[in-house]
C-alpha positions as a Markdown table, in Angstrom:
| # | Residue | x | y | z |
|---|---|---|---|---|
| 1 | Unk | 142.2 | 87.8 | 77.7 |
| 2 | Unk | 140.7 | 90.8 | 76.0 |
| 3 | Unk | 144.2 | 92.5 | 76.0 |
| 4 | Unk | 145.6 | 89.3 | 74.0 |
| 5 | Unk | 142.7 | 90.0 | 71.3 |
| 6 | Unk | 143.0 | 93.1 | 71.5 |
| 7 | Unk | 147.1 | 92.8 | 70.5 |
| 8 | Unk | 146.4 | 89.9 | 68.2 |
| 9 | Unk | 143.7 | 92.4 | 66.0 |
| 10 | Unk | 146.6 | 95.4 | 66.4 |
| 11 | Unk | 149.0 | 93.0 | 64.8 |
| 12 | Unk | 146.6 | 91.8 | 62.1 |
| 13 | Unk | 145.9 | 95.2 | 61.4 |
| 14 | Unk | 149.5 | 96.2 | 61.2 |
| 15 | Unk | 150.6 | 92.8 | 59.0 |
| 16 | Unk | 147.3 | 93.4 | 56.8 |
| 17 | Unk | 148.4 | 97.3 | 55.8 |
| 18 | Unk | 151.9 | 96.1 | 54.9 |
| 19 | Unk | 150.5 | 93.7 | 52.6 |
| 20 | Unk | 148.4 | 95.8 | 51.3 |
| 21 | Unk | 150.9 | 98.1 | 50.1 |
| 22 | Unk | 153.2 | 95.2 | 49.2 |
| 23 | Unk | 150.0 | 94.6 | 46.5 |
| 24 | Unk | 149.2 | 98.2 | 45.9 |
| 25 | Unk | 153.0 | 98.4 | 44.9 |
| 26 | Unk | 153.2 | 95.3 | 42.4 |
| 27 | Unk | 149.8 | 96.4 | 40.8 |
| 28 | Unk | 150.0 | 100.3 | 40.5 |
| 29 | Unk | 154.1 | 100.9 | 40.0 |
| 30 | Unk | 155.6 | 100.1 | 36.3 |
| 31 | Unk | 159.5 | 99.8 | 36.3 |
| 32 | Unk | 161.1 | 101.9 | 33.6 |
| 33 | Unk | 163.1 | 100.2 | 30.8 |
| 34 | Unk | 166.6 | 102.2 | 30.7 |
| 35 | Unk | 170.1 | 101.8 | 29.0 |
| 36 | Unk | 172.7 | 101.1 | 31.8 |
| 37 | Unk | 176.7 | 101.8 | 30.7 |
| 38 | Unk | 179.1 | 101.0 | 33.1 |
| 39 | Unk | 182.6 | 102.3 | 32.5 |
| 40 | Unk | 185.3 | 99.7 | 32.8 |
| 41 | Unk | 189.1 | 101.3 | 33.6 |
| 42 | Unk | 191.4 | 99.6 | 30.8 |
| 43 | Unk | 193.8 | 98.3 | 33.7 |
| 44 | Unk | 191.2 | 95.9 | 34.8 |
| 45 | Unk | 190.8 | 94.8 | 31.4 |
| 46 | Unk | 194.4 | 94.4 | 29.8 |
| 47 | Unk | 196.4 | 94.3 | 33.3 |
| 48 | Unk | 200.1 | 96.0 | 32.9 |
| 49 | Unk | 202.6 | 92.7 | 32.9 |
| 50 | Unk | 205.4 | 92.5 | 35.9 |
């Protein structure tokens, strides 16, 4: 049984530092506010008529 422990506390370990930087990530990191433009071909807008 100690090998079972031993995994279950490796995969604890493993689970507990990605949520840990899952929650550093949401605390420390501030998105920037920027202007997106996306260019839009006039063909898609007015199509030619057939």
């Amino acid at each position: 049984m100690p090998t079972l422990f031993r995994f279950l506390f490796f995969c604890a370990l493993i689970a507990g530092a990605i949520y840990g930087s899952m929650v550093a990530l949401v605390v420390l990191v501030e998105p920037r506010e920027r202007e997106v433009t996306v260019r839009i071909p006039s063909e898609r807008l007015n199509p030619p008529k057939q």
